[in-house]
C-alpha positions as CSV (number, residue, x, y, z in Angstrom):
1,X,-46.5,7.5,-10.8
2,X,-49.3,6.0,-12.7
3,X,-52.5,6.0,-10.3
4,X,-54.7,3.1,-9.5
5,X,-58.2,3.3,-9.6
6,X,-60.4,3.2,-6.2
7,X,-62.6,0.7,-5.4
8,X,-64.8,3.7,-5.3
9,X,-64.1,5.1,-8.9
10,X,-64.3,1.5,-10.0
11,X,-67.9,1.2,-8.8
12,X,-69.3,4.5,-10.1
13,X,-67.6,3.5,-13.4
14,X,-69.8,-0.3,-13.6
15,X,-66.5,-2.1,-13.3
16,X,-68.1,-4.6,-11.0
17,X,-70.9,-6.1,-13.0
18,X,-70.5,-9.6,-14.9
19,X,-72.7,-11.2,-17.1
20,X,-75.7,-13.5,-15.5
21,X,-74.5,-16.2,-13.2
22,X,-76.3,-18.9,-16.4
23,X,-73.4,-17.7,-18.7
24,X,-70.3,-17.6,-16.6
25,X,-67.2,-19.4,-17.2
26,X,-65.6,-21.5,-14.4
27,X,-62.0,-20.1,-15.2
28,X,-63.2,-16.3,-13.6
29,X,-64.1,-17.9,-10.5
30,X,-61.5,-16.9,-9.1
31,X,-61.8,-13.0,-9.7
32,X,-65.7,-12.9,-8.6
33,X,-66.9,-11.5,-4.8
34,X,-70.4,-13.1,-5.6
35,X,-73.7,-13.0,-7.1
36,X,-76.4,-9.9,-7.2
37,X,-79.9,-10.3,-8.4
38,X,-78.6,-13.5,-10.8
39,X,-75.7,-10.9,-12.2
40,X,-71.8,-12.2,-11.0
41,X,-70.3,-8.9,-9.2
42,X,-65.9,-9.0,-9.6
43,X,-64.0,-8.7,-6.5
44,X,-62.6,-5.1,-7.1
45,X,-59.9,-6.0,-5.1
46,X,-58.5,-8.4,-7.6
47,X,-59.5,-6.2,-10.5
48,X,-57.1,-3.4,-9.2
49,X,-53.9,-5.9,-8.2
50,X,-54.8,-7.4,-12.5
51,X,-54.6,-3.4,-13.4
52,X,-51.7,-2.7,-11.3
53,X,-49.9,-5.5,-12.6
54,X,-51.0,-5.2,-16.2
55,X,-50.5,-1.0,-16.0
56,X,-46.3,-1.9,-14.6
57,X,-45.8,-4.5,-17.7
58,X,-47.1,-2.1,-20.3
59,X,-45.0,1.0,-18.6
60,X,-41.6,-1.6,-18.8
61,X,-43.0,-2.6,-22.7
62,X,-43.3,1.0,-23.8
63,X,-40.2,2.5,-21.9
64,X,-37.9,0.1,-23.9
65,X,-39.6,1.6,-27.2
66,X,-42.1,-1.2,-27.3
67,X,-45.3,-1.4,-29.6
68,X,-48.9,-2.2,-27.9
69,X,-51.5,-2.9,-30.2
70,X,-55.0,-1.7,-29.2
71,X,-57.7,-3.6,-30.4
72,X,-61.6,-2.9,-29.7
73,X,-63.6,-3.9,-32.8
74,X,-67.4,-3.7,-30.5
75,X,-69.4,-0.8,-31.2
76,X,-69.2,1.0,-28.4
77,X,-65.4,0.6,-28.4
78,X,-64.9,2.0,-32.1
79,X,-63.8,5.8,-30.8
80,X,-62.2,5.1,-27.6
81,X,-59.7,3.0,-29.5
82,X,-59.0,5.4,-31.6
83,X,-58.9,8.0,-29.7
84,X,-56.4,6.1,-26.8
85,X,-54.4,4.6,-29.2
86,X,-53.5,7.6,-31.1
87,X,-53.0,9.8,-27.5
88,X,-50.0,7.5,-26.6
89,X,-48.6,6.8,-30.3
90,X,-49.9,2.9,-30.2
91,X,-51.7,1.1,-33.6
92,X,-54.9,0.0,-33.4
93,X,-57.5,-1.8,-34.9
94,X,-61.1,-0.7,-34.2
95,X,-63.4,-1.7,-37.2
96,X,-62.6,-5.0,-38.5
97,X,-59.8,-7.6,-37.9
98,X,-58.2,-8.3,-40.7
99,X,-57.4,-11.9,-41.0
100,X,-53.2,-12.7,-40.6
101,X,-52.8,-9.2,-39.0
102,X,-50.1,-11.1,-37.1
103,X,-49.8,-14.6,-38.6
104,X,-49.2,-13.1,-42.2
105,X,-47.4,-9.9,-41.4
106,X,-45.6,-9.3,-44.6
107,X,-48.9,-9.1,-46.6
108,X,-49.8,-6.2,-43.9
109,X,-46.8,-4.7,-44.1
110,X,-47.2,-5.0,-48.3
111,X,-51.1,-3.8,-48.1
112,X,-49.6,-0.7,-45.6
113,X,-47.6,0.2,-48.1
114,X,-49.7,0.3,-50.7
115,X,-52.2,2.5,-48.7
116,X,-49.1,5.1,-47.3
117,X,-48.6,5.4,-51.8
118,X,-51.6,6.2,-53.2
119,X,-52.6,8.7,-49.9
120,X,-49.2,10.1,-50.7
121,X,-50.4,10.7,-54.1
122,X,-54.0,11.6,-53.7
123,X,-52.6,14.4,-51.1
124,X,-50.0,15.7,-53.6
125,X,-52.4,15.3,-56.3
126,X,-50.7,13.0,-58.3
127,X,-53.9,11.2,-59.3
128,X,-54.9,13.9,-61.5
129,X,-52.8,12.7,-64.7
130,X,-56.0,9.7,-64.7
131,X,-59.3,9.5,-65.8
132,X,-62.1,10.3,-63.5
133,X,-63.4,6.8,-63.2
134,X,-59.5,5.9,-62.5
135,X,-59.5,8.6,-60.2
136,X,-62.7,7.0,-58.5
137,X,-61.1,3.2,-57.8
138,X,-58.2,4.3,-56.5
139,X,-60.8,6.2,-53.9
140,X,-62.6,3.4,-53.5
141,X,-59.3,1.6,-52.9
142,X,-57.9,4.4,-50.9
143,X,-61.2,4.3,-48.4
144,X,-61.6,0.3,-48.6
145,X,-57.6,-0.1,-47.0
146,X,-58.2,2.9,-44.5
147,X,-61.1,0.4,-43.2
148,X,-58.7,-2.5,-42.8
149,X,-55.4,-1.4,-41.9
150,X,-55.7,2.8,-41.1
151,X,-54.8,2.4,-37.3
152,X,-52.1,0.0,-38.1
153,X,-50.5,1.6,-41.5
154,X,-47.4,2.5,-38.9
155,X,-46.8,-1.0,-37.6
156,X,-43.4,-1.3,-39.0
157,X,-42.8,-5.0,-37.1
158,X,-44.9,-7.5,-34.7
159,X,-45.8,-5.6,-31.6
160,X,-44.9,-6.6,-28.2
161,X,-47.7,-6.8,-26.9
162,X,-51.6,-7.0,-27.4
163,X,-54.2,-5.1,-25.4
164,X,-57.7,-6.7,-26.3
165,X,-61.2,-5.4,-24.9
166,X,-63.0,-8.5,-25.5
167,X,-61.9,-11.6,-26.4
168,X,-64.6,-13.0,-27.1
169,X,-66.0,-10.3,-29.9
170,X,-61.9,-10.3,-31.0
171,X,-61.4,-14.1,-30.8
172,X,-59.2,-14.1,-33.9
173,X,-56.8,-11.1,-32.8
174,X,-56.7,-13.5,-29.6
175,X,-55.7,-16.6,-31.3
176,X,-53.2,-15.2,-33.8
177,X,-51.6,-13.3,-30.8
178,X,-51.5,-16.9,-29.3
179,X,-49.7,-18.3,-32.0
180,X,-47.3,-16.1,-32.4
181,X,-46.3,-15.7,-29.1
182,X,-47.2,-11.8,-28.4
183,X,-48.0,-11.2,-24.6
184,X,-51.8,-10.3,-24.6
185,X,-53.3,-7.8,-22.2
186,X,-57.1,-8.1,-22.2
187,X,-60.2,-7.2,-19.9
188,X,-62.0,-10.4,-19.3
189,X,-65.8,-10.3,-18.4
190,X,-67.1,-13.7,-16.2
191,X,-68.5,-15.3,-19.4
192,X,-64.9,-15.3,-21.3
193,X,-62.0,-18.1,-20.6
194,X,-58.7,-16.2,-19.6
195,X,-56.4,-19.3,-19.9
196,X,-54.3,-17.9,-22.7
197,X,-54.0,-14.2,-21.2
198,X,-50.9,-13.1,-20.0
199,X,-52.3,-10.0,-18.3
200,X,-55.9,-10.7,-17.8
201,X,-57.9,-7.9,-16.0
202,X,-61.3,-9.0,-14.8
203,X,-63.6,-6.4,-15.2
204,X,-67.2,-5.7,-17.1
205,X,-66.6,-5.7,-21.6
206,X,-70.0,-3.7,-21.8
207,X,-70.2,-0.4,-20.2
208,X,-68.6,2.4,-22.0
209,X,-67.5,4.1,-18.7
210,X,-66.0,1.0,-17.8
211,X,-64.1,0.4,-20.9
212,X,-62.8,3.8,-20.8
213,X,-61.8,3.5,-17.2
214,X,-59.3,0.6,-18.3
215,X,-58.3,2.0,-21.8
216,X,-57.3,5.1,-20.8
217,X,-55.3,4.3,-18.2
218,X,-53.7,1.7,-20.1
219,X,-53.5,4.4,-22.2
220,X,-51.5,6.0,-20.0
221,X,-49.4,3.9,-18.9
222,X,-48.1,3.9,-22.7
223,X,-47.4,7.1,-22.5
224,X,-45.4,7.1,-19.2
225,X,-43.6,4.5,-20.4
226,X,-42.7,6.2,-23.5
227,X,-41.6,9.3,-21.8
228,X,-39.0,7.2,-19.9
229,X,-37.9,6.0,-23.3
230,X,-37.9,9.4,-24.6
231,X,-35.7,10.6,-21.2
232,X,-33.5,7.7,-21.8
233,X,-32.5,8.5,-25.8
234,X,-32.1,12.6,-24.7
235,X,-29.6,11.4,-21.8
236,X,-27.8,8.9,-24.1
237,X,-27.5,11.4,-26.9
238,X,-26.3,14.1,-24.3
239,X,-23.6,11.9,-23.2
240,X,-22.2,10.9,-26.5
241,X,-21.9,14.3,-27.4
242,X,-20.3,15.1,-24.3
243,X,-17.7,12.5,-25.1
244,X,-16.7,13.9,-28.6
């Protein structure tokens, strides 16, 4: 069973600390304990009921075979996205949201395609029949895509769900995940609105041990999920074999 955080792991990890009380939003009154020093401090309490609540709907998401997209496009984000993503099989997108990621899948899909092609040919070195400066754009092409769509060249259909680090730095992944209905999982600092977030999870956007904290065991939650989904297919293949 997936473990919780203590309110003790949460504080060593900065979990606590808003943005100053001048740039809060009313909406996350409801998850703050108070002020420090003009700083909004989260209840930790309410943080860990978001994250236990947030942690059980992406376990039931992923052990159906479900798709989670991570997305984390702030600096200090770039390699934990990455890196969590990929540990539980999720897509992600870390450097740059590419406009209609959701709203105008089938030009995704097409581009994903197109990038899957030419690394299939650049690995089997099919590129070598062309010239060297045609060798060069389709490189240039090759490393331009990997920028835009690399963590998401697998999405094969609209996830299921979205997990956002801050919605405010990833407005646009917010508001196409909004219009097209995807359930959206999201840390929200004091300064952000949480109105359209099915899952929001109060907690600080800035500190790196923070947003690893909540990644990573969103993270695993993915991967506990998927390993029920994984039990499930092994038992269901067992017994149709046993029936033949």
């Amino acid at each position: 069973m997936l473990k919780i955080p203590t309110l003790v792991e949460l504080l060593q990890a900065g979990v606590h600390f808003g943005h100053p009380t001048s740039k809060w939003h009313p909406r996350m009154e409801q998850y703050l304990f108070g002020s420090r020093q003009g700083i909004h401090i989260f209840n930790l309490e309410a943080t860990q009921q978001a994250l236990e609540k947030a942690c059980a709907y992406v376990n039931s998401v992923a052990a159906r075979g479900g798709i989670i997209l991570f997305v984390g496009t702030k600096k200090q984000a770039v390699k934990l996205i990455e890196n969590t993503a990929r540990s539980c099989g999720m897509p992600y997108v870390n450097k740059r949201w590419l406009g209609g990621t959701l709203t105008n899948f089938a030009t995704i899909a097409h581009l994903a395609r197109r990038f899957k092609e030419l690394k299939r040919k650049q690995e089997k070195g099919e590129l070598g029949k062309y010239t060297k400066f045609e060798q060069m754009k389709f490189g240039t092409e090759i490393n331009k895509l990997d920028e835009k769509i690399g963590g998401i060249q697998d999405l094969a259909r609209i996830p299921d769900a979205v997990f956002i680090l801050d919605i405010r730095k990833d407005k646009t992944a917010l508001e196409e995940a909004i219009r097209r209905g995807i359930p959206i999982l999201a840390i929200c600092d004091s300064n952000v609105n949480p109105l359209h977030v099915t899952y929001p999870i109060p907690a600080n956007d800035d500190g790196v041990k923070s947003l690893e904290l909540i990644t990573q065991l969103i993270a695993q939650a993915c991967q506990a999920g998927h390993a029920e989904w994984e039990a499930g297919r092994e038992k269901l293949g067992s017994a149709l074999i046993s029936t033949k």
